[in-house]
N, C-alpha and C positions, 0 to 999 in steps of 0.2 A: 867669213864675214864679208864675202865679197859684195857690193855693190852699197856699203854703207858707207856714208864721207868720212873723211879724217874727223870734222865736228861734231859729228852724229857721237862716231866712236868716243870723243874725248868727255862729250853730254851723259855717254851712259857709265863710262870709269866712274867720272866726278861724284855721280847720284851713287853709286855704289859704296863708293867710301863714305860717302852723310851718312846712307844707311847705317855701315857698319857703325860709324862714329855713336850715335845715336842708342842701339841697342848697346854698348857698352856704359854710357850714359848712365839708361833707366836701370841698366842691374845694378850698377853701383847705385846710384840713391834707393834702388828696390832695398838694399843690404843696408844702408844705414839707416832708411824708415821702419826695417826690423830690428835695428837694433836700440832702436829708441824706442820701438814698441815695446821691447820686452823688459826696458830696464823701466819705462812705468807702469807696468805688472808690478815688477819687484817692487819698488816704492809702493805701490798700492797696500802691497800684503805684509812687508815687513820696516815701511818706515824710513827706509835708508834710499837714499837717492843714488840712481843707476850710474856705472863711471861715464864719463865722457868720452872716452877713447871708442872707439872704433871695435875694437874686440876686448871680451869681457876680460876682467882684472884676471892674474893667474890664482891657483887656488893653491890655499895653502895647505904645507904635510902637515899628516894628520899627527897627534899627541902621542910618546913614544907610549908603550906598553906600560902598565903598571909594573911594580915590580911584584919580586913574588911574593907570598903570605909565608910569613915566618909562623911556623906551628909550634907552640909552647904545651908540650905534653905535660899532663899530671905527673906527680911522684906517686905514683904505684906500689904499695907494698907487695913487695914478693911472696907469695901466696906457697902455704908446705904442700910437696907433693900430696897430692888426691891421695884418700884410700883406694885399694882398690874392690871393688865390690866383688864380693867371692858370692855363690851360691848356700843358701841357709836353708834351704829343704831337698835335700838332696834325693829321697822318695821320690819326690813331686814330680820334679826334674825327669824321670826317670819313667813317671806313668803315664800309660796311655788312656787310660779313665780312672772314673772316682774308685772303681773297685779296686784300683791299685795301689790305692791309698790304705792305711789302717783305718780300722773302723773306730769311731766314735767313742769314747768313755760310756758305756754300757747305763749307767747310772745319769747320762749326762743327754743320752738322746731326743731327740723331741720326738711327741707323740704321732704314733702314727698314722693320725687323722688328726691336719691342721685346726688346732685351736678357733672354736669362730670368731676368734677377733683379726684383723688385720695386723699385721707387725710387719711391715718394710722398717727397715733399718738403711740411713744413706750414711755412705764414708764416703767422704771427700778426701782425693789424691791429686796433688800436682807435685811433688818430687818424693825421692829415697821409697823406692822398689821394696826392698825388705821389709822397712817398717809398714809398709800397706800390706804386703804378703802377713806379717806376724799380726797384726787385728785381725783380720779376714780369718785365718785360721783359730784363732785367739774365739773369736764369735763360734765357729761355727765347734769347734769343740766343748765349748760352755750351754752347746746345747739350742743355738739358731739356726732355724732351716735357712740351710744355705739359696733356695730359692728367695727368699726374704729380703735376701742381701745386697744390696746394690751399692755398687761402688761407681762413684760419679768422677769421671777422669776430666781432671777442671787443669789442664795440660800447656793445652794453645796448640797442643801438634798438630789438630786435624784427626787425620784418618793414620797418622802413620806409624802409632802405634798397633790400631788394629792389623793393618798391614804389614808389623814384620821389620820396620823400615829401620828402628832405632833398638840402641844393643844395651847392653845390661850398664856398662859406665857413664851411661848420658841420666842425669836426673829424672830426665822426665820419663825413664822407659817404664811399660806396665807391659806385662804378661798377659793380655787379653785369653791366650789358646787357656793360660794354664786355671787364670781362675775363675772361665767359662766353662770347660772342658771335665776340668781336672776338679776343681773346687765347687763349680756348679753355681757359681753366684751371677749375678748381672750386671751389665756393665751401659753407664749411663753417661755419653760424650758429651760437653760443653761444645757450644759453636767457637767459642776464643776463651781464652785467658779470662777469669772471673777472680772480683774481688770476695774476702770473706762477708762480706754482708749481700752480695751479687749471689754468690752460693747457696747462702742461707731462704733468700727469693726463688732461688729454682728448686730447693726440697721441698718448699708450700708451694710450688708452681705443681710439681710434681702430686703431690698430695691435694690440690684441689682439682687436677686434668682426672685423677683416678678417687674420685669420693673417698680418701682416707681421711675419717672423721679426727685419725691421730696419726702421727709416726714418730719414728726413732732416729736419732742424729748420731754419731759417733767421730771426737775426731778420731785421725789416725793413728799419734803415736799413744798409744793405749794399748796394753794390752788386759783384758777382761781375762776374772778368773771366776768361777762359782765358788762360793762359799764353801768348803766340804767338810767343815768344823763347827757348821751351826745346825744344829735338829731343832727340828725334822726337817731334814735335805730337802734341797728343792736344786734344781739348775737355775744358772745365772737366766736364762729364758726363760723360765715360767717363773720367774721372780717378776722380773718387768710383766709378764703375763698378767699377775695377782694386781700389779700397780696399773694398770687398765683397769682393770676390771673395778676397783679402788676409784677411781680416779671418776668411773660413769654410773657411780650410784647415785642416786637424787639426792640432792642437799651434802654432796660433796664440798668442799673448798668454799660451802655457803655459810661466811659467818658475818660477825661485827667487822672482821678486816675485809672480808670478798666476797664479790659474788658468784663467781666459778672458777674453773683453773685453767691455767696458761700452760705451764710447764713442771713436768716432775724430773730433780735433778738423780744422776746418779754418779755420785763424784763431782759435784759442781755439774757441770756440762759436756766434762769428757763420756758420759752419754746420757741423752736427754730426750725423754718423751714431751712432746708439741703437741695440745689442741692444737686440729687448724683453725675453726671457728673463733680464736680469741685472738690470734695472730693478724688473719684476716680485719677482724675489729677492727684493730689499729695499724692496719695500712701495710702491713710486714714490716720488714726488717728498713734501715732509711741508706739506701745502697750507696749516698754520698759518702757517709761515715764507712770508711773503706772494712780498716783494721781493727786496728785496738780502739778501742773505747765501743765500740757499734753494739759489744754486749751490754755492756753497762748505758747504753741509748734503750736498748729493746727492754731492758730485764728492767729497769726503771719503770719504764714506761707502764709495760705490765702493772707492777706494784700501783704506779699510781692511780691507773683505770679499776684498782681492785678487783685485778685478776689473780691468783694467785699462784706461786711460783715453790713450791716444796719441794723439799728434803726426801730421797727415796732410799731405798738399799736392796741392791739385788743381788750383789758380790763387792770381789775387793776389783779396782780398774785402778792399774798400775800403768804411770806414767811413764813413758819409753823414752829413749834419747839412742839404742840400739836395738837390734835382732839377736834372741837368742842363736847360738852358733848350729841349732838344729832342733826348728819346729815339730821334727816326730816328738819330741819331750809330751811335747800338749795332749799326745795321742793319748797317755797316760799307759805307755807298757815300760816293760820292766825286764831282768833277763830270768828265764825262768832256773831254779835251783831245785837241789836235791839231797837230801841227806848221804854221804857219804859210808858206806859198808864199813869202810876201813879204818876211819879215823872217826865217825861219828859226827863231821863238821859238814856245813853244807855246801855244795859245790854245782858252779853255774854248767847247765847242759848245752850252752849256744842256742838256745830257743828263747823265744820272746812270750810273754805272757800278760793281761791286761792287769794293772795293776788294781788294787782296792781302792774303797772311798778313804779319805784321809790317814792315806796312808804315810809312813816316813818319806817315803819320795814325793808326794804332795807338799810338804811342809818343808823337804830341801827346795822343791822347786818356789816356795813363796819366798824363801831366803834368799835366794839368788835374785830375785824380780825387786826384792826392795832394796838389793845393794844396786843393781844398775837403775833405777828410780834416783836412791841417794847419788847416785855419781851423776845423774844428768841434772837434777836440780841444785846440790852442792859442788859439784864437780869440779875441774880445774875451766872447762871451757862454759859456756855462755849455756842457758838451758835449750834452748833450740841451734844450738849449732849442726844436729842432727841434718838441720836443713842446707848446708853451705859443705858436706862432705862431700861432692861429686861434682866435676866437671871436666866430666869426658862429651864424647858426641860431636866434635870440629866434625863439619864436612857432611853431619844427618842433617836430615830435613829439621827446617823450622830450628836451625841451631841458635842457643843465645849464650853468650859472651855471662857467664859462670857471676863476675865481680858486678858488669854492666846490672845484671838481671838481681843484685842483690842490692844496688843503688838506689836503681829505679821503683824497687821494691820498698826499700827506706822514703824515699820521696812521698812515696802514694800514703803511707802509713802517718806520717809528719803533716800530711793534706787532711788527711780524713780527722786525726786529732783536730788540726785547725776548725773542722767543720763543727767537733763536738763542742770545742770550746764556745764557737758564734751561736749556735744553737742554744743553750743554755745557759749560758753565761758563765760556766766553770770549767773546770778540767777534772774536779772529783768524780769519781763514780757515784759516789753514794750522792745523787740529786736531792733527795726525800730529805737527807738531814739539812740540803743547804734550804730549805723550805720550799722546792720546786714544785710545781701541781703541772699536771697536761697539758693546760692553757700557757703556761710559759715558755712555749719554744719560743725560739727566733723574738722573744719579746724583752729580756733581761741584758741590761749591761753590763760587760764583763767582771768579774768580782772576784777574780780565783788568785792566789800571792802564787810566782812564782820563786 
């Protein structure tokens, strides 16, 4: 800096320091014009006026944690060990086609050029294996072609049954190989879990996708037997046969009570031939009404549109609550015997033989079917407890909790009651005697004593 005065020099220090003085200045009021800006933001959007201070208030700890949820479990009854489900056709088990099966009741076959009427027959399954194995065999040894037969897996499992995926102790398991393969019937999957009036809309779904002018319902725990003590014989099949054929004569079920027919009962409903055409009429089945009562809605209904609803008889259909402990029985063989050289008495050879029509083993085996009938209707347990003996399957696909799924099952059936009751105004079945006509749904105010 030579040649600049001492003045010069002390001129340019001085200006330096204003400078600096200056830009310290403006950042400080730069910082509190933003800090007043921002607190009349705040004021603006929430009402509260910004602090005074210089830097904003500290902010406060946040609220300690909840505490934790105290869970207060049900009192659970402890439920008796599960049966365990043994094997009841042990044949079956064993065959690799139908030829390895016993042949038919000779007396009991269906003809060998299909009858021209249509006869599907639907059996609805969603749990206890056995008892759907003993109808199915139960039909088809009374003389229905087992092509006929469809059994509608109303499950919730999906595919994994067909698949293999679930074992003989899970409620919901079916045999798809055995009684496609082996028994020769068909097998018709639900997309989910269906109520019983939900089921009843997919047999007329089914029956108007394929022009069946009629069909056949059966529940499950049934088992059907032909008659083999009324002449002239006929099979439990061409009994309902005759009742078609009955059923589409002109001026059938055309009288002062009706003007055509709805349904022909056989045993009530434990199996039931359907017009579609009269079902359809009136809208099917009303799928809110879940459970119970939804028959006594439809079967009403019927009666009051003067459709009419008859009495049939094709054999005796016996009410199950178990599986006999070995379906070869139904084959109707016998062991074959021989008279004795020696003693003159007869004695069995180890060979099997087909037994006669109403024969003594015919008439032991109706003895036997009316005591386990009696024991599940009078019995010590509930008449459908059939349904609550199984729960195995922890850990299969689509698993449900045994007690949960018998709850949730009670709920829906207590819902669908509630619907019968708002709907008509009662909780009796019998509509007709409380003076109900068609025109009364949803239009009467409750009237029923509980």
């Amino acid at each position: 800096m030579a040649g600049i005065s001492v003045r010069s020099r002390y001129a340019i220090f001085l200006t330096a320091v204003l400078v600096i003085i200056s830009l310290l200045y403006f950042k400080h009021d730069g910082e509190r014009w933003n800090l007043d800006r921002i607190g009349r933001l705040h004021k603006d959007t929430t009402g509260l006026q910004a602090p005074d201070e210089d830097l904003p208030a500290e902010v406060e700890a946040p609220p300690p944690p909840p505490p934790e949820p105290t869970l207060i479990y049900k009192n659970i009854t402890v439920q008796p060990p599960p049966i365990l489900i043994t094997e009841h056709f042990p044949l079956a088990a064993k065959a690799k086609s139908s030829a390895d099966l016993p042949p038919i009741p000779s007396w009991n076959k269906p003809p060998a050029t299909h009858v021209p009427e249509k006869t599907p027959l639907f059996i609805g399954f969603t749990r206890n294996w056995p008892l759907l194995q003993q109808v199915v065999v139960g039909y088809i040894t009374a003389g229905w072609p087992p092509e006929d037969i469809y059994v509608v897996e109303n499950t919730g499992v999906m595919d994994s049954n067909k698949k293999g995926r679930l074992t003989l102790q899970n409620p919901f398991y079916l045999d798809h190989h055995r009684l496609t393969k082996i028994f020769g019937v068909k097998i018709i999957v639900t997309p989910t879990l269906l109520t019983f009036a939900q089921l009843q809309n997919l047999y007329l779904s089914e029956a108007i996708n394929n022009d069946y002018p009629y069909y056949f319902w059966s529940h499950m725990d049934v088992l059907p037997q032909s008659a083999e003590n009324v002449a002239p014989y006929k099979s439990l099949y061409l009994r309902a046969v005759d009742a078609i054929r009955e059923s589409v004569k002109p001026g059938y079920a055309n009288d002062a009570y009706s003007r055509t027919w709805a349904l022909r009962y056989f045993s009530y409903d434990w199996l039931t031939l359907v017009n579609t055409a009269s079902s359809v009429e009136l809208g099917g089945w009303d799928s809110m009404i879940s459970y119970y009562g939804t028959d006594c809605d439809m079967y009403e209904r019927f009666r009051m549109a003067r459709l009419a609803t008859n009495i049939s008889n094709a054999g005796k259909i016996w009410d199950m609550g178990a599986s006999l402990e070995d379906l070869e029985i139904l084959y109707r063989r016998r062991p074959k015997e021989e008279e004795s050289a020696e003693n003159q008495a007869r004695a069995y050879t180890g060979e099997v033989v087909e037994d006669t029509l109403n024969s003594t083993y015919w008439h032991a085996l109706q003895e036997k079917l009316h005591a386990m009938e009696e024991y599940k209707v009078h019995g010590e347990e509930i008449r459908n407890a059939w349904q609550t003996k199984q729960s195995g399957g922890q850990g299969e696909p689509f698993y449900r909790d045994q007690a949960g799924f018998e709850e949730a099952l009670e709920i829906t059936i207590h819902a669908g009651e509630a619907v019968y009751r708002a709907k008509w105004g009662q909780k009796r079945c019998d509509l007709r005697a409380a003076g109900l006509k068609l025109d009364d749904q949803w239009r009467v105010e409750p009237g029923w004593e509980d």
